[in-house]
N, C-alpha and C positions, 0 to 999 in steps of 0.2 A: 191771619191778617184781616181778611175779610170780616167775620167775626168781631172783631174791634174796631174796626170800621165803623161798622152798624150802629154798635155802642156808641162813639165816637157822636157820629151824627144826631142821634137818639138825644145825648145827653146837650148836644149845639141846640136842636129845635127846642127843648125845653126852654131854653134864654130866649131862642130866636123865633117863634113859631110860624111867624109870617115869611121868613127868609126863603123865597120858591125857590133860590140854587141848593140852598140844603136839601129839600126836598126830592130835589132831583138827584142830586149826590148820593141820598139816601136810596131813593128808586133802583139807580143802577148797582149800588151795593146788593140789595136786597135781591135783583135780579140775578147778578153774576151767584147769589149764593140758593138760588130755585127757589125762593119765596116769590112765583109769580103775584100769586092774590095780592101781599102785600107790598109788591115793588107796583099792580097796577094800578094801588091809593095812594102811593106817597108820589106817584107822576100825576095823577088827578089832583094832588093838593098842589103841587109845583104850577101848574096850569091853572087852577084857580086862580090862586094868587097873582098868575102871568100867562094870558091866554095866547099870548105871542111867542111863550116858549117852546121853540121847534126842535128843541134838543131833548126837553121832556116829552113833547109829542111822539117822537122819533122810538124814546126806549118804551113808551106807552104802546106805540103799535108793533111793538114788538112782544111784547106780554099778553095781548089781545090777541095774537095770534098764536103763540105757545099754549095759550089755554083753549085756545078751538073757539072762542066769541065771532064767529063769524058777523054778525049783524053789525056789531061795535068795531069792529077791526076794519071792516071793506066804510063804514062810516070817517074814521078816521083816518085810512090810506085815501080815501076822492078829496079829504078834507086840503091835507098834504100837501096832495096832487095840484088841486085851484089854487093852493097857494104860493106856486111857485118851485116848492121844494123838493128841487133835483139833489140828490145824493146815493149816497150807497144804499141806506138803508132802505129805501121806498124803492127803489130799484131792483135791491134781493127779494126784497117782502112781493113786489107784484110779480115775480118769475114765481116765486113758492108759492103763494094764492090760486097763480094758473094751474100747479100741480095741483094744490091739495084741493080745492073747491072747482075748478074745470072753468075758471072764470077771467078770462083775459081783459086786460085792461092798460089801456096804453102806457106802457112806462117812461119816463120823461128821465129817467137816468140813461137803461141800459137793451132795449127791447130782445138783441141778441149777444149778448157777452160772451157767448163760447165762439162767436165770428172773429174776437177780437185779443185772443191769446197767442201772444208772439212768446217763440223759444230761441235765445241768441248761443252763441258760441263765444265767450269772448275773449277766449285761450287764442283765436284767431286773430285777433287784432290788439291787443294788449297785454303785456310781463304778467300776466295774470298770479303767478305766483309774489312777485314783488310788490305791486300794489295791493293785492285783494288779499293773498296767504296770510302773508308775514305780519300785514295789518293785523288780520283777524284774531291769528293766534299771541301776538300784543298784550291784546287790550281783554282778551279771555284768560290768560296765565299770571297779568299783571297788578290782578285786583284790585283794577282802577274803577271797575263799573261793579255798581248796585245788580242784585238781580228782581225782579216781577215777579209777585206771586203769579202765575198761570195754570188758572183752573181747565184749559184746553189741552195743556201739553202733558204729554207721560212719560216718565222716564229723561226727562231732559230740563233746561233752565234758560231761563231767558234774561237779557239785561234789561236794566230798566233806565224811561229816562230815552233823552235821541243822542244817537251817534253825532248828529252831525253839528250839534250843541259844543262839545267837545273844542276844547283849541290845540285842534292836531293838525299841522301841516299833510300828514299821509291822507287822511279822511276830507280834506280838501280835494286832494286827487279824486280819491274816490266820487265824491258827491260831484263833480266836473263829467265824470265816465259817464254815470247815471245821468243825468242830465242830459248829456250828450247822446245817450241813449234813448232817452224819452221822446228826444226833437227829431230823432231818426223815426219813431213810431209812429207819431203826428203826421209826421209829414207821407206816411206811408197811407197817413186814414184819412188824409186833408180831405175828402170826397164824402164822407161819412156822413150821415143825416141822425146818428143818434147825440142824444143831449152830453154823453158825457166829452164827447168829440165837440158840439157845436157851442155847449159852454163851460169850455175850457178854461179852468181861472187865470185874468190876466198875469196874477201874478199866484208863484205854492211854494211853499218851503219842502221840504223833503224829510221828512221822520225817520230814522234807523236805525235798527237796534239785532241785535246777535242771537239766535238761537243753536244752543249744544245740544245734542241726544243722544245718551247711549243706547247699547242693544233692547231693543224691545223699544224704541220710542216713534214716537208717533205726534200727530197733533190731529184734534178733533175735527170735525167741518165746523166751520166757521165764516164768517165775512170779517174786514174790516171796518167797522163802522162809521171812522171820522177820515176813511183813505178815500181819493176821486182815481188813481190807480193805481194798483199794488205791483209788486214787484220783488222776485227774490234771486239772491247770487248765490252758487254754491259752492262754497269754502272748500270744500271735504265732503264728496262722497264715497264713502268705504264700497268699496267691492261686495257686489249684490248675489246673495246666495238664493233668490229666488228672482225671477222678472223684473217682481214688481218692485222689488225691495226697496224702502227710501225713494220711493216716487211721488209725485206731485199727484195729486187728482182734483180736478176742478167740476162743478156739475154746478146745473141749475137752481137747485136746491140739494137735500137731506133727503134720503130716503124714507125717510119717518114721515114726510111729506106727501107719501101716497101711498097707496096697496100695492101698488105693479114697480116695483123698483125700474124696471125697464122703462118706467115714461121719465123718467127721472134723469136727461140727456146728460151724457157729459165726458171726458177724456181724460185719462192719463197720459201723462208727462214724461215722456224717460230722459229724469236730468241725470245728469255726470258734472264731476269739480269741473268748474268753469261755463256754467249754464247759467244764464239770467232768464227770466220768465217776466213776462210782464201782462197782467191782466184787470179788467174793471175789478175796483174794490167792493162793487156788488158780487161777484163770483162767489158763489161756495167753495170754499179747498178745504183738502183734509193731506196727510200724508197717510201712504203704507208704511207698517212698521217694517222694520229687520233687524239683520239678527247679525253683528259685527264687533270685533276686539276693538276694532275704529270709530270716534264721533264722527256724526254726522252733523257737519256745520255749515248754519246759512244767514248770510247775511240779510234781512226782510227788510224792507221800505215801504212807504205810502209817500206820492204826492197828495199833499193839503192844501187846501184852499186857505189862503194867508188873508 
């Protein structure tokens, strides 16, 4: 899919050359498929044509930094930075810099993110099987929902597209719980002095969407790139034949991000069905795999800034 994508866009710029969202469209294709070199000229042509665009800048320093350009990359994150542009990405990207290059620099998203990972219960206070189960397995058995190509995930599938898009009175509920959970977070951080606490959008919609895995899956380290905070519910977790099995892990960065995997801070999670997690969308996560006759299903969110 990917792959035609590229084409896709390829054959749009031919008509359209000047169009900087193709350009950019193009970019994060080309990225998502390891054509660093060429995803970091079709965000330099997006940004010519539109030097205000922060979304092409965003996948730009992110290419800059997968390729090791240190000069051009730390030019590009101060650039960011003066310009106001708090979000995930400049926020993962200045915790990884501090790894990989030893170079701190004030983050204006997230300065300590692993301060700020809450693990709820919420088999304790809500039908958790009524609301969040019976939803789940729904709208996964009912092939009602599209699935995402997902070049992160192994072994599993993801829907594509938001939950909460959808006109379902159960997923109402649901999005009410979450919310309800979020204002519980807030109000737990109202003291907080970092940006993604102090500018808080007045107003975010909430993005949602269903990830299934069977045995052997997993999901890469990653951040979510357009999430201010991420957040996941677990549908279904199968019975774990190792510790770690189907657990959450969050760290600062990627280990590829320095020699000493030990500077590379960060915790596992031990979720069970009926765990919500909630964390800055700058956070690196990854899961451990395991190894189960049962999916492991979880329902993923991002607050967005609307």
């Amino acid at each position: 899919m990917l792959a035609a994508a590229e084409a896709s866009y390829k054959l749009a710029l031919a008509l359209k050359p000047n169009y900087a969202e193709l350009h950019r469209k193009l970019g994060d294709t080309l990225y998502e498929l390891g054509k660093l070199d060429e995803a970091e000229a079709s965000c330099r042509q997006a940004i010519a044509l539109k030097p205000d665009f922060f979304l092409a800048r965003q996948r730009l320093l992110q290419c800059l930094f997968l390729q090791d350009k240190k000069s051009s990359f730390f030019e590009q994150l101060n650039y960011l930075i003066s310009e106001g542009q708090t979000n995930a990405v400049t926020g993962s990207l200045a915790c990884r810099a501090a790894l990989k290059y030893g170079v701190e620099i004030v983050n204006p998203f997230c300065m300590h993110p692993l301060e700020y990972v809450s693990h709820i219960d919420l088999t304790s206070e809500y039908d958790f099987e009524r609301v969040f189960v019976s939803q789940a397995m729904s709208l996964l058995t009912g092939n009602m929902l599209a699935e995402r190509s997902q070049n992160l995930l192994i072994s599993g599938k993801q829907t594509s597209g938001n939950l909460f898009e959808l006109q379902n009175e159960a997923l109402k509920e649901v999005e009410a719980i979450i919310r309800k959970e979020i204002d519980k977070y807030r109000l737990e951080l109202k003291d907080s002095t970092e940006g993604f606490m102090t500018q808080w959008p007045s107003e975010y919609t909430l993005k949602g969407w269903l990830i299934s895995m069977k045995s052997g899956g997993r999901l890469k380290p990653h951040i979510h790139n357009g999430g201010w905070l991420s957040g996941s519910i677990y549908i279904n977790v199968p019975p774990k034949s190792a510790a770690n099995s189907g657990n959450l892990n969050v760290s600062l960065g990627e280990d590829k991000d320095v020699t000493d995997i030990h500077l590379n801070t960060g915790e596992t999670i031990n979720v069970k069905t009926g765990s919500l997690v909630l964390f800055p969308s700058s956070l690196t996560h990854h899961t451990t795999p395991f190894q189960s006759e049962q999916e492991r299903i979880v329902l993923a969110f991002d607050v967005k800034v609307k």
